[in-house]
C-alpha positions in Angstrom: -2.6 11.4 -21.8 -2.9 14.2 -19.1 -2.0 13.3 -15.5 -3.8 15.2 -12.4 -1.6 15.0 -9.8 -1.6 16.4 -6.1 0.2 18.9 -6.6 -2.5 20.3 -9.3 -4.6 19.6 -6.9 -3.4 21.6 -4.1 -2.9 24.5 -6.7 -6.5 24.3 -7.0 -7.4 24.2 -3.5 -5.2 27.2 -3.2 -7.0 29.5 -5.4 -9.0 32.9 -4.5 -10.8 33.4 -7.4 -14.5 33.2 -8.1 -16.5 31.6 -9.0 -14.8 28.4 -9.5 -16.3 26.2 -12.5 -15.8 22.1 -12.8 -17.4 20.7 -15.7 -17.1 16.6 -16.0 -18.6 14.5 -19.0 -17.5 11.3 -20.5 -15.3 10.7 -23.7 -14.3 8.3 -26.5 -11.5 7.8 -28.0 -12.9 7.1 -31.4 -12.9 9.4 -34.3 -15.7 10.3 -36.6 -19.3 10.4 -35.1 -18.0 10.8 -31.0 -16.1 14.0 -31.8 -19.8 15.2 -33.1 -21.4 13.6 -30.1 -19.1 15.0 -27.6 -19.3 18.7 -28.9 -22.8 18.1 -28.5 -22.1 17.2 -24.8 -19.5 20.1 -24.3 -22.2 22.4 -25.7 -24.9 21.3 -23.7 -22.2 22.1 -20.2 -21.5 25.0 -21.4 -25.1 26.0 -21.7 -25.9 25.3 -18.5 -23.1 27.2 -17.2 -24.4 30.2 -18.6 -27.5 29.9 -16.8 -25.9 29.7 -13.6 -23.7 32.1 -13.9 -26.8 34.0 -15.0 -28.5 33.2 -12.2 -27.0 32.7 -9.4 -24.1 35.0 -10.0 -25.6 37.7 -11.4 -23.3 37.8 -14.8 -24.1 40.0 -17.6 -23.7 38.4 -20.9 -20.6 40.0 -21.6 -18.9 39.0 -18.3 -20.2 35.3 -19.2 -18.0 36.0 -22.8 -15.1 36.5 -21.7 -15.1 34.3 -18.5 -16.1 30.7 -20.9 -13.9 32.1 -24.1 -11.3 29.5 -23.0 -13.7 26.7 -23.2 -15.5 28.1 -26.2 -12.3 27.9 -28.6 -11.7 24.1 -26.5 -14.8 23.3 -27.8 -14.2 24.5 -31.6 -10.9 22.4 -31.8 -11.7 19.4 -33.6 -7.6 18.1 -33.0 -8.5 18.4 -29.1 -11.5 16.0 -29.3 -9.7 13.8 -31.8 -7.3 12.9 -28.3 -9.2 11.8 -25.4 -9.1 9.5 -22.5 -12.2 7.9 -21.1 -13.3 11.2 -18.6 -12.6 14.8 -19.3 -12.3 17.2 -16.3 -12.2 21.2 -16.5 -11.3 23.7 -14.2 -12.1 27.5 -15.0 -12.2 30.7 -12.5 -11.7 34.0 -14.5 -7.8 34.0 -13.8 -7.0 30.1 -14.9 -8.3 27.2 -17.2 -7.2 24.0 -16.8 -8.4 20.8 -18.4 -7.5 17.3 -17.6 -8.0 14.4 -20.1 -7.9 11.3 -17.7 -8.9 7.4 -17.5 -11.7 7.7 -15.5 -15.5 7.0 -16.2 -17.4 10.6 -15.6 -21.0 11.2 -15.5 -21.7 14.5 -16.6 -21.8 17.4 -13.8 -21.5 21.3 -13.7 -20.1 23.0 -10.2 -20.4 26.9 -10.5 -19.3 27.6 -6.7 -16.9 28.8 -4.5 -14.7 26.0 -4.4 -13.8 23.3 -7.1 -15.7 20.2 -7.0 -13.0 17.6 -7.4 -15.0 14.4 -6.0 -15.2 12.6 -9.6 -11.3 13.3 -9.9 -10.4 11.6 -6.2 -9.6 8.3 -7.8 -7.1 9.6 -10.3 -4.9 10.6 -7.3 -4.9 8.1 -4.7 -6.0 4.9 -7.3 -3.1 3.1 -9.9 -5.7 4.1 -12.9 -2.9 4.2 -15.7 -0.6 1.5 -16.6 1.9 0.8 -19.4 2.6 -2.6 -20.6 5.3 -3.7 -22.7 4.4 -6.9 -24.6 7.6 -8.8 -24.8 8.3 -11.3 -27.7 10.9 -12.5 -29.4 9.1 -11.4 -33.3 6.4 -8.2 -32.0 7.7 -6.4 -29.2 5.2 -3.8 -28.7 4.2 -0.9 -25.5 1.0 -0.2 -25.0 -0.8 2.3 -22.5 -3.5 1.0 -20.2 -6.3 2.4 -18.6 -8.8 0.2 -16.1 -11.4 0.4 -19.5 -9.2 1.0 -22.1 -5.9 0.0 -24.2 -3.6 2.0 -26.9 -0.2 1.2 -28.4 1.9 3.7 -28.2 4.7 4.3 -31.1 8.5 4.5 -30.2 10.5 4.8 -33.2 13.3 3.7 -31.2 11.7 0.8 -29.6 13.3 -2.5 -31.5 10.4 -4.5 -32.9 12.1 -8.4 -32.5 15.0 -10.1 -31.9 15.3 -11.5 -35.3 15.3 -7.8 -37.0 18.6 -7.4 -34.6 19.6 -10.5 -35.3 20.0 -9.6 -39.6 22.0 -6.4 -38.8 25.4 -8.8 -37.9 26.1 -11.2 -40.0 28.7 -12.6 -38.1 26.4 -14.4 -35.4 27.6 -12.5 -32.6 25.1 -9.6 -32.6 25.0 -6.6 -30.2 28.8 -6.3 -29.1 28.5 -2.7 -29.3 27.0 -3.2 -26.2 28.7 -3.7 -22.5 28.4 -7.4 -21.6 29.7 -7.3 -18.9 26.2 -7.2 -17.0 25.5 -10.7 -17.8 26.9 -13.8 -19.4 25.9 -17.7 -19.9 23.4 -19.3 -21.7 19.6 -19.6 -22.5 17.3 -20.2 -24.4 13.6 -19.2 -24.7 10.9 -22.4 -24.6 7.7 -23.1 -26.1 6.4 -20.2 -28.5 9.4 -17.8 -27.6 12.0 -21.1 -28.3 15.0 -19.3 -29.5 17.7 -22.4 -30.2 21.1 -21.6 -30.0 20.9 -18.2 -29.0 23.2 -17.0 -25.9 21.7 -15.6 -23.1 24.3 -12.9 -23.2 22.5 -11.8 -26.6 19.2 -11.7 -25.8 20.0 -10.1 -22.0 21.6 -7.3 -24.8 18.4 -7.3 -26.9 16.1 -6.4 -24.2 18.4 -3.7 -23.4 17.8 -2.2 -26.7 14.6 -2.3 -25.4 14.7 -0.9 -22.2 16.6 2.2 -23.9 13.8 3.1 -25.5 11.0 2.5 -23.0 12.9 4.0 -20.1 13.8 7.2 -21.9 10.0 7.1 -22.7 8.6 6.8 -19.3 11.3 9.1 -17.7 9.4 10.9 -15.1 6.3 9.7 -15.5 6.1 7.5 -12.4 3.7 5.0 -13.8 4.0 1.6 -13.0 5.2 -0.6 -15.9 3.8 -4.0 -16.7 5.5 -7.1 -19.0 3.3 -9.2 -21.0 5.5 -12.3 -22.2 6.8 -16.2 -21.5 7.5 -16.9 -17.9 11.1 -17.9 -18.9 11.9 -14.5 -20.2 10.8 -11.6 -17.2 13.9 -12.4 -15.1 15.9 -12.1 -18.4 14.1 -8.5 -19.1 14.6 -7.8 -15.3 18.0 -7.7 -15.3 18.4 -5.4 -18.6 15.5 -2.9 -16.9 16.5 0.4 -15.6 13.1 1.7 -15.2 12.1 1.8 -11.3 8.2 0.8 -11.6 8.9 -1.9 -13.0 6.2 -4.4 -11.7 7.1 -7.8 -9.7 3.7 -8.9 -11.6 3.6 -9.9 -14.6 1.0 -10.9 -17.5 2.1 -14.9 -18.6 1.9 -15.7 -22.3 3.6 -15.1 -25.3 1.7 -11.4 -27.3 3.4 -12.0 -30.4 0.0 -12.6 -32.6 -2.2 -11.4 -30.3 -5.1 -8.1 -30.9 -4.9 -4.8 -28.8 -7.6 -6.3 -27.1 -6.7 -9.9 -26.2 -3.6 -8.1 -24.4 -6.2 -5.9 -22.4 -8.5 -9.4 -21.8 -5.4 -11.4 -20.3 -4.0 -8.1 -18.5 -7.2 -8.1 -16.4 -5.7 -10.5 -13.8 -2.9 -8.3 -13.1 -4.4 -4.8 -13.7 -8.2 -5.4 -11.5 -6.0 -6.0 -8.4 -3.7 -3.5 -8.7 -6.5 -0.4 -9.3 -8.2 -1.3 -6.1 -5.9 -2.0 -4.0 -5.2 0.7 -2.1 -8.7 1.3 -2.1 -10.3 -2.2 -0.4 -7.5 -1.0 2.3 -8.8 1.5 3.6 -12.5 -0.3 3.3 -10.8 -2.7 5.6 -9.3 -0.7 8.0 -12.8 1.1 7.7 -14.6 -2.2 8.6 -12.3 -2.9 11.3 -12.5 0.8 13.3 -16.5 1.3 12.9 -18.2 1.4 16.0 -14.8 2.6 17.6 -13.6 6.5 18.0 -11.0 6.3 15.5 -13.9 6.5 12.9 -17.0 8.3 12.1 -20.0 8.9 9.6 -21.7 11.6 10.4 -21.6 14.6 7.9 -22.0 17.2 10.3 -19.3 16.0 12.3 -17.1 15.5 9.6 -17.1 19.1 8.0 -15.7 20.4 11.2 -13.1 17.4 12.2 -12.0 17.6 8.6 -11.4 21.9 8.6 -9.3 21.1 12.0 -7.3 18.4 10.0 -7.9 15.3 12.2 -9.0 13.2 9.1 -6.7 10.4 8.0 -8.4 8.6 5.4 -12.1 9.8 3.8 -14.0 7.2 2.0 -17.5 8.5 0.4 -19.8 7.2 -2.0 -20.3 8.4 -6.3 -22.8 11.0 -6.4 -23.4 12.2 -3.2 -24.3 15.6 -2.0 -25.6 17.8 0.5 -25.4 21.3 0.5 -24.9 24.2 3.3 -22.4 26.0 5.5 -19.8 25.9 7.9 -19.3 28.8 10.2 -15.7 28.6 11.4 -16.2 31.1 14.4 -19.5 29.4 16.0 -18.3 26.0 14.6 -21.3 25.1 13.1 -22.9 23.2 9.7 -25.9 24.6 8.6 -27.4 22.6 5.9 -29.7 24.2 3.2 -30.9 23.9 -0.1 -28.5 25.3 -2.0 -31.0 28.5 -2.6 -27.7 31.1 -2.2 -24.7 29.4 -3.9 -22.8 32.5 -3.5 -23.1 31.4 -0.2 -23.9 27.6 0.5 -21.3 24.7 -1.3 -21.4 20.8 -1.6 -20.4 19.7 1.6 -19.1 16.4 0.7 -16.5 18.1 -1.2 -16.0 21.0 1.4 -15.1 18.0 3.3 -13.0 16.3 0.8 -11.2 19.5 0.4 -10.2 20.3 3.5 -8.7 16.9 4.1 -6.7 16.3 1.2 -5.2 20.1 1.8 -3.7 18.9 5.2 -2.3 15.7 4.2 -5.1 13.3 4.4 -6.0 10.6 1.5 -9.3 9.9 0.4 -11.1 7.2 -1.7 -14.5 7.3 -4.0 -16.3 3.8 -3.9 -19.4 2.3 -5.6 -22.4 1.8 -3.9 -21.7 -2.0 -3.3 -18.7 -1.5 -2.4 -19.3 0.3 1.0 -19.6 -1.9 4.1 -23.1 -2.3 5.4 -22.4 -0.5 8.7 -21.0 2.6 6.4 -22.9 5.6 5.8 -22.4 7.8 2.5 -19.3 9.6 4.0 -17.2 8.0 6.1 -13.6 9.3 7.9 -10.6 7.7 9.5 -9.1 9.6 12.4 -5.4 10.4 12.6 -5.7 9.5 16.9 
């Protein structure tokens, strides 16, 4: 799956050419009808595209070719729509295209402006939103790739599927010596479902470092955090064999072995929920705990100008919001409008957003219930 990261970010943020175009829509990983349905969708943002850049940028249609010829041949490609995430994000000026299949739930939204609208994409970069999971079991050991909605197993050829199928390849009962053991020795045995009599612990610690080879050399780089699935008595077995550094002191309890795709996303739930909001009920808190006081704030108008002189720590805002107008940097002033000169005028919630992520600030997009009672639609967190 795609990754935005802040450093795509920024490169956004950073670019002088206009007009800037973010298209968002939901997607399904299915095959068959949703490809149909979603070049439908694609179709349908593209259209209205068109018109604004018609209209409100005075293209001609042959300037509107060859600016959206990218995302016409994206939208031809029947392989492309055959591997999608839950959200798609794109990004088009007439000097880059980028496009972003990502775990998140989009509504569908088209920003022809002068700066990228990246509100829907905030969670992706400051929320845990992707997760792999490594159901660990003695007869189906099996990785899979989690988003907060969504699971998919992912195939390593290298990846050994059970202890057993290790077990055949010596004959002589003492199986794995081509590897060192002399990172682990004794004796264990795994209880319950996972009961494994007789076998060594030095054996086993070698299986699950079979294992590890082949997730680790899998993950390398990717920085997501990695979750076991399996027996309580067998994570601080799998914790010594792993090498991989996000690694998570978590774990899912229960033996996977028989169980569906989706009974490992059911009992992941526990684990996963808090994880993906963590950082985010945070900085509700610290939100909660500041309102009333100077280190916070909730006025818009306020907010566009602290934000451009980067005194913003943390931003928290609402899904969906928007207001649209101006800020003059020389008079220091917000003019609202009605978004009657887009040339001109911009969102001013992502203006805002903008400006404090490009000078080191962190910001978070939360449901409607989720914003304290004493919070407005856009709320800030001073640095002092």
């Amino acid at each position: 799956m795609d990754q935005l990261t802040k450093e795509d970010v920024m490169e956004l943020i950073s670019s002088d050419s206009r007009p800037k175009i973010s298209l968002y829509m939901p997607t399904e990983k299915s095959a068959g009808n949703a490809v149909n349905k979603m070049k439908i969708r694609i179709k349908n943002l593209l259209s209205t595209t068109r018109k604004k850049l018609k209209e409100d940028w005075d293209f001609s249609e042959i300037e509107m070719d060859d600016l959206l010829s990218p995302l016409v041949s994206l939208t031809n490609d029947r392989d492309f729509w055959l591997r999608q995430s839950d959200g798609l994000a794109i990004y088009l000026t007439p000097e880059n295209f980028q496009y972003y299949r990502l775990p998140l739930n989009f509504y569908e939204q088209v920003s022809v402006c002068n700066f990228f609208d990246l509100k829907q994409a905030i969670p992706e970069i400051y929320e845990n939103r992707e997760f792999y999971l490594l159901a660990l079991s003695r007869n189906n050991t099996r990785l899979f790739y989690l988003t907060e909605n969504s699971i998919t197993e992912v195939e390593l050829d290298k990846l050994p599927g059970s202890f057993a199928e290790i077990l055949e390849k010596d004959t002589s009962g003492r199986t794995l010596q081509h590897h060192s053991s002399s990172r682990g020795g004794g004796s264990a045995v795994f209880h319950g479902q996972e009961t494994v009599e007789g076998d060594k612990k030095e054996d086993i610690l070698q299986y699950f470092r079979l294992v590890d080879d082949a997730v680790s050399e899998y993950l390398k780089g990717k920085g997501i955090p990695l979750l076991l699935m399996c027996a309580e008595e067998i994570y601080p077995i799998y914790e010594r064999a792993n090498t991989y550094q996000h690694l998570h002191a978590d774990f899912v309890k229960g033996s996977p072995g028989k169980l569906e795709p989706q009974q490992i996303f059911a009992a992941s739930q526990k684990v996963i929920a808090p994880l993906t909001k963590s950082d985010r009920h945070k900085a509700i808190a610290r939100l909660k705990e500041l309102t009333g006081t100077e280190k916070a704030e909730s006025d818009l108008e306020t907010l566009v100008t602290e934000a451009y002189f980067g005194k913003i720590q943390t931003l928290i805002f609402e899904k969906g919001v928007e207001k649209y107008g101006s800020y003059n940097v020389d008079k220091n002033q917000v003019v609202f409008s009605d978004n009657d000169n887009p040339q001109e005028d911009y969102e001013l919630f992502n203006y805002t957003l903008l400006k404090t992520i490009s000078q080191g600030g962190e910001a978070f997009l939360v449901p409607q219930e989720e914003m304290p009672a004493e919070a407005g639609k856009i709320n800030a967190i001073y640095r002092y």
